[in-house]
C-alpha positions in Angstrom: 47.9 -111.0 -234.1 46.6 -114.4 -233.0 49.7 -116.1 -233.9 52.0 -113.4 -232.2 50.1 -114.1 -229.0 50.6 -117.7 -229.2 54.0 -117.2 -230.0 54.0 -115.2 -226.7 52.4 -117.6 -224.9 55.1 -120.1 -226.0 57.7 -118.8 -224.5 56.4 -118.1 -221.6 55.7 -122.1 -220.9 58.8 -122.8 -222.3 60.4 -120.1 -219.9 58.1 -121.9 -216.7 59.5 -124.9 -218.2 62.9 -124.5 -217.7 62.6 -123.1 -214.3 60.6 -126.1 -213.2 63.6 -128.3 -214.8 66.0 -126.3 -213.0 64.2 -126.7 -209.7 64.0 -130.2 -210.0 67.6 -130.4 -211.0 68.6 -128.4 -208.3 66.1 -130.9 -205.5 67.9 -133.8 -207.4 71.8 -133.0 -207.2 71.1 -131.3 -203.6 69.5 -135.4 -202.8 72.5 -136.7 -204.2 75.0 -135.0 -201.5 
């Protein structure tokens, strides 16, 4: 149960993750135009 919730949790940063990435990706190519 524990481990299923920190599974959970996992993806969820890793999901915040990449949309942060992306974000910054984005601010960096749109800077490089």
């Amino acid at each position: 149960m524990k481990r299923k919730g920190k599974i959970e949790e996992q993806k969820w940063r890793d999901r915040e993750n990449i949309a942060r990435t992306k974000k910054i990706v984005g601010l960096f190519s749109l800077s490089q135009f």
